[in-house]
Residue, then its C-alpha position, 0 to 999 in steps of 0.5 A: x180434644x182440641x189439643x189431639x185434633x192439632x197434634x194430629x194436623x202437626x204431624x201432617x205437616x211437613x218437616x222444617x229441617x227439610x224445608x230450610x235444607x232444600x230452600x235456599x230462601x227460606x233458609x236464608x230467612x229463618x237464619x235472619x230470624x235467629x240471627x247471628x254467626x253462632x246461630x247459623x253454626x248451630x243450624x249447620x249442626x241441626x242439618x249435619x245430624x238430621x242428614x247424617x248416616x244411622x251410625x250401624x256398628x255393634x248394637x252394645x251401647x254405652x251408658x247414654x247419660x255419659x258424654x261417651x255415650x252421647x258421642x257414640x249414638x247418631x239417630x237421624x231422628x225418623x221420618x220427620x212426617x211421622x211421630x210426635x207433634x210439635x206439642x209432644x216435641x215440646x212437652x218432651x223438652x219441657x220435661x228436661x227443663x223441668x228436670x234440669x231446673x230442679x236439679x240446680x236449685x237442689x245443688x244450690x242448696x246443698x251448700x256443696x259450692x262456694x265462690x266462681x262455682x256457685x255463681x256458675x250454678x246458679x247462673x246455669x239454673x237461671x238459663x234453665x229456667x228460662x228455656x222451661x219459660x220459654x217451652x212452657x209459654x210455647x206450648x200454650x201458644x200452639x193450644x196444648x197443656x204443658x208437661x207438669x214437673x215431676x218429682x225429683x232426687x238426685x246423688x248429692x254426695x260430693x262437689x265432684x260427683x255433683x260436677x260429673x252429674x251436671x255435665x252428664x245431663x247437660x251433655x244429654x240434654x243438648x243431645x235431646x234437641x238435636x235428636x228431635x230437629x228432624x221432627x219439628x214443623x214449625x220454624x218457630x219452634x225449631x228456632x227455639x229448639x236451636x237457641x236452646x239447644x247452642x246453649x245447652x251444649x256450651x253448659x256441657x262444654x264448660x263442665x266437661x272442662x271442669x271435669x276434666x273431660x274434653x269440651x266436645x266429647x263427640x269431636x267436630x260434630x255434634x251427635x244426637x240422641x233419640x227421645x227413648x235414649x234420653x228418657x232411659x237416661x234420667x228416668x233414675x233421677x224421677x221420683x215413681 
């Protein structure tokens, strides 16, 4: 009852995107608070995605779970005073994090991997684990219950296959939060959204590379993806 009373005075809570967008101050102090030149890069992508056009054309989609997907998808992200709450956004990336952190630790013990590749994997899982620290602890502090893990099983069959299926979730994941930045209301939580998110998209980067894919897929600017896009896209790798 708590956490529905909070969800629902969230979502009358103005946008924070619109905020920093139309106040210079108060943008000047969330970058300061997230720090650095490659934050403010990625604030610029945050803003570039929640600003720019619906995208129209032909309404056949590509496979969102594929890099080409991603990059032909843009979702402004709705009204960022209507939809989910921040708890919801959260528990939303949770549940790719839960996901994500699964997937590595299972690619860890498939002996697939030696060497340089290995220590990436492991490192990559590491990072994922983090962020599902952070999001869960997050959830917490703003009074809602964290998304449990879910069962998951994934195509294991070859180093190749495993590298093209990591990159293709790690292309989608740093989607997802791009598609959720028009929505949150806390800065808090928006600046966690764009740490995680810079990092996602530099594990996409290095994996695409790996696969021979180019490192932005979508070229200058980054593109989002709306939560049922995402949610369609791994729901093949969660156990019923």
């Amino acid at each position: 009852m708590q956490e529905s009373r909070t969800n629902a005075r969230d979502r009358e809570r103005p946008g924070a995107m619109e905020e920093l967008a139309r106040d210079p101050g108060s943008r000047k102090r969330f970058l300061r608070m997230v720090g650095g030149a490659g934050a403010a890069s990625a604030f610029a992508v945050f803003l570039a995605a929640c600003n720019g056009d619906d995208g129209g054309g032909s309404s056949s989609k590509p496979d969102v779970a594929t890099p080409g997907g991603v990059a032909s998808n843009r979702d402004r992200g709705g009204d960022p005073k209507k939809g989910t709450s921040d708890v919801e956004i959260l528990n939303y990336a949770l549940s790719l994090e839960n996901l994500e952190t699964s997937f590595y630790a299972k690619v860890v013990e498939s002996g697939l991997f030696r060497g340089s590749q290995l220590d990436l994997i492991k490192k990559f899982g590491e990072n994922e684990r983090q962020h599902r620290d952070l999001l869960q602890a997050t959830v917490k502090k703003l009074g809602g219950k964290p998304a449990a893990p879910t069962k998951t099983t994934f195509p294991l069959g070859s180093a190749t296959g495993v590298l093209r299926l990591a990159a293709t979730i790690e292309n989608a994941g740093a989607a997802a939060y791009l598609g959720q930045a028009n929505r949150i209301r806390d800065k808090e939580v928006l600046a966690a959204a764009l740490s995680i998110h810079t990092v996602e998209a530099r594990h996409a980067a290095v994996l695409n590379e790996l696969v021979g894919l180019p490192p932005t897929p979508q070229g200058s600017f980054a593109a989002p993806l709306s939560m049922e896009e995402v949610l369609t896209s791994v729901q093949r790798y969660i156990d019923s």
